[in-house]
C-alpha positions in Angstrom: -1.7 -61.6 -10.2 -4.1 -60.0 -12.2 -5.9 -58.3 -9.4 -2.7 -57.0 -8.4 -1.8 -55.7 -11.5 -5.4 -53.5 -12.0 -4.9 -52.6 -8.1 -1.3 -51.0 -8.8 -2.7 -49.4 -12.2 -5.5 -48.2 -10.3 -3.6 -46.8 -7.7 -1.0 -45.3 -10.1 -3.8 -43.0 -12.0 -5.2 -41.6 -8.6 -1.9 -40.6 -7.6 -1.2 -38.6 -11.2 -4.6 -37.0 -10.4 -3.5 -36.0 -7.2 -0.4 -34.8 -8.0 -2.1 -32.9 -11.4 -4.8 -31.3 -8.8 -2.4 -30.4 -6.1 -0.4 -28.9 -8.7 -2.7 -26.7 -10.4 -3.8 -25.4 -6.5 -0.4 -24.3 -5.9 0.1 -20.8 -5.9 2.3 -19.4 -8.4 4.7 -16.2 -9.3 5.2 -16.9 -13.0 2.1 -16.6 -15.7 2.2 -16.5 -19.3 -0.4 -14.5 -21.3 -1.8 -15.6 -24.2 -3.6 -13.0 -27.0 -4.3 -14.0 -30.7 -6.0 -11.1 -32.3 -8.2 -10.4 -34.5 -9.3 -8.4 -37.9 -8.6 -5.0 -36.5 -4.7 -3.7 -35.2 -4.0 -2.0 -31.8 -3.0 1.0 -32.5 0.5 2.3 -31.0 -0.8 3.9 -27.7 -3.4 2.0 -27.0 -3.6 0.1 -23.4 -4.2 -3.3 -22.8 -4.7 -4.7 -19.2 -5.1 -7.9 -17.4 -7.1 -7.8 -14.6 -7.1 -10.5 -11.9 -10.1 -10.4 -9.2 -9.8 -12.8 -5.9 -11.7 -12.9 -3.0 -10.8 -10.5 -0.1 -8.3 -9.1 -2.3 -7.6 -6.3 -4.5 -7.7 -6.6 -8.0 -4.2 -7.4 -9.7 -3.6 -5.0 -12.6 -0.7 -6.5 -14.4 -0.2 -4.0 -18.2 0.0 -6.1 -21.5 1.3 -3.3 -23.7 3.9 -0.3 -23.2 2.9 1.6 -26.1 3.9 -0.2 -28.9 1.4 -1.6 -32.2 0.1 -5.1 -32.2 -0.9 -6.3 -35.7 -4.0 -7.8 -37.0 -4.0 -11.4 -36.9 -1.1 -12.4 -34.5 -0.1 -13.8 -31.7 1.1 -12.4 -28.6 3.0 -14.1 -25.7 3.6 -12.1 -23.1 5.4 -13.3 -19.6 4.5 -12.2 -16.5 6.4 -12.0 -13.2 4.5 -11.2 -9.6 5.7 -10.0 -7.0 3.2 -11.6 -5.0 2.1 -15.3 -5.6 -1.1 -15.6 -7.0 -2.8 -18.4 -5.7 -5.2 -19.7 -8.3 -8.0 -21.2 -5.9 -9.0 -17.7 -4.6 -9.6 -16.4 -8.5 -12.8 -15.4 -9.4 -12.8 -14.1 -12.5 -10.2 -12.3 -14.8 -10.5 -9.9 -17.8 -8.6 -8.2 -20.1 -9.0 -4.0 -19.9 -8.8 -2.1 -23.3 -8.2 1.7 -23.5 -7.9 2.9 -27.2 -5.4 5.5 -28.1 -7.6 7.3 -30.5 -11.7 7.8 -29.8 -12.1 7.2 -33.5 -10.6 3.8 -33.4 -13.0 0.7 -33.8 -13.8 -2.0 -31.5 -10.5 -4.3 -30.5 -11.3 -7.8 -31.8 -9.7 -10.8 -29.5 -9.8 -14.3 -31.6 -8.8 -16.3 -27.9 -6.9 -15.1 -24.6 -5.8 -17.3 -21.8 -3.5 -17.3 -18.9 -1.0 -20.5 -18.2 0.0 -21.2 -15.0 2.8 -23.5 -16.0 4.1 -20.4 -17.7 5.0 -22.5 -20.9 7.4 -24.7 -18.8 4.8 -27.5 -19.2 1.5 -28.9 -20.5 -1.0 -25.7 -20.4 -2.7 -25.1 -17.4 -5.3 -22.7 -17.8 -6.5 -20.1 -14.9 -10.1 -21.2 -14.5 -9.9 -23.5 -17.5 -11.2 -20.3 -19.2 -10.4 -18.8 -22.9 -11.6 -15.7 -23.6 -12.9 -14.3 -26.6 -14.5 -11.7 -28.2 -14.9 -7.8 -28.8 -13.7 -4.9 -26.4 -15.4 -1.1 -27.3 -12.9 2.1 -27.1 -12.6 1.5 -23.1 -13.9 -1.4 -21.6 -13.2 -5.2 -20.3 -13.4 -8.7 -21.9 -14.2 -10.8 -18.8 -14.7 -14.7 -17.9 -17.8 -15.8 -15.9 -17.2 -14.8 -12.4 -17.3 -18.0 -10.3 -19.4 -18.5 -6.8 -18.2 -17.6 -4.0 -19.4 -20.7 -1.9 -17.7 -23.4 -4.1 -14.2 -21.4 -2.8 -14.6 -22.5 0.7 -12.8 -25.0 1.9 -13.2 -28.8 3.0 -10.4 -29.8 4.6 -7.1 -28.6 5.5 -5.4 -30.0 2.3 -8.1 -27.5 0.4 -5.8 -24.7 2.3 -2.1 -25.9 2.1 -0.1 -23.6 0.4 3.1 -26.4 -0.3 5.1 -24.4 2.0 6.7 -25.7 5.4 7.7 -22.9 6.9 4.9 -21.1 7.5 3.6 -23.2 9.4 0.5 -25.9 8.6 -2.8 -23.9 7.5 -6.2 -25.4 8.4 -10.0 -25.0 7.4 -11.9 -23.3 9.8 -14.8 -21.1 7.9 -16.0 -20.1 11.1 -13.1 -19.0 13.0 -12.2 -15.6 13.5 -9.2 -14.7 11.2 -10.2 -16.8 7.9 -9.3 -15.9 5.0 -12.2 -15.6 2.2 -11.8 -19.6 1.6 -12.1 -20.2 5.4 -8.5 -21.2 5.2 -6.4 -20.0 8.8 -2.8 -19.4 8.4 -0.5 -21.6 10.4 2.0 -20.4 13.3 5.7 -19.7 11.3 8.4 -22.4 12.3 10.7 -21.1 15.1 13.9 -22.0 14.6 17.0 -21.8 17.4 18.7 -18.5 17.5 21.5 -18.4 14.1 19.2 -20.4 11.8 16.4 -19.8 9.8 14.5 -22.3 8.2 14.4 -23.3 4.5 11.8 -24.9 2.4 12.2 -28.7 2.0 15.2 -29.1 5.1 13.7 -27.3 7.9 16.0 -25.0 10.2 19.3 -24.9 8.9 22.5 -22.8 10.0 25.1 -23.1 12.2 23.6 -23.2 15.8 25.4 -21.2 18.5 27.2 -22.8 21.0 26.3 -23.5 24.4 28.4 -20.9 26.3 27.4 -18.7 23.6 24.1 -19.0 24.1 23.5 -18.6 28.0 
């Protein structure tokens, strides 16, 4: 009975650190920012950036600021919508861009900056586990360690599922023509019957035509 019970317990932590893993891989469309600042305010007019670089991609430059002052000493939590998932496996590095409004104006100190991927909607989960922290010139970038490009590729397919079913099953093939920068290949789009279309979690869905209908 014992042995049972450490079997079942064992079994029940693996499957939280799957589900934990799988759900940090999974691409998201919501971030939230995280900036405390430092001894020094941003000046009204200043620019502040975040910069998101992925393999094979271009670089994501999502603005923190629109002109207003940030004090000394606070805290900033900014929200972020994308238009485009960003899937956090293909993320190399980010940074945070600074452009000061006034050449005079001294360096722009940053206490910690981080991005959550839960988007405060549960327990943090940090983009590359990274906090960044330190001093930014007039113009210039506060960036995390960029990460090697070999420990993106993939192992297995499950390294390139995206959680989605309708586009279709993606598999690891590094070699094959068409891979992504992971080695990732996308899958083939469910084809559904003429008058559906298919939907995440049910498959197609719609009323079909009928027979006469569709000869």
């Amino acid at each position: 009975m014992k042995l049972h019970l450490a079997s079942n317990r064992i079994g029940f932590a693996l499957l939280l650190m799957t589900l934990c893993s799988a759900g940090h891989a999974m691409p998201v469309k919501h971030l939230q920012v995280r900036i405390v600042t430092g001894s020094t305010d941003l000046s009204a007019g200043s620019y502040v950036e975040l910069r998101i670089y992925q393999a094979g991609k271009d670089v994501r430059r999502l603005p923190l600021t629109h002109g207003e002052n940030w004090p000394r000493d606070s805290t900033r939590i900014i929200p972020l919508n994308l238009s485009e998932a960003l899937d956090p496996r293909d993320v190399l590095r980010f940074s945070l861009y600074y452009r000061a409004a006034s050449v005079t104006a001294p360096p722009w100190q940053v206490i910690a900056a981080d991005i959550d991927l839960s988007a405060g909607r549960g327990p943090p989960e940090l983009l590359l586990d990274a906090t960044l922290s330190g001093e930014i010139d007039r113009q210039g970038e506060l960036a995390t360690l960029e990460r090697d490009v070999s420990t993106l590729i993939c192992a297995s397919d499950a390294d390139c599922d995206d959680h989605r079913s309708c586009n279709g099953r993606e598999r690891c093939a590094p070699r094959s023509a068409g891979a992504d920068a992971r080695g990732c290949l996308r899958g083939t789009p469910v084809a559904c019957p003429v008058n559906q279309v298919c939907s995440e979690g049910k498959g197609c869905v719609g009323a079909p035509l009928p027979a006469a209908a569709s000869k």
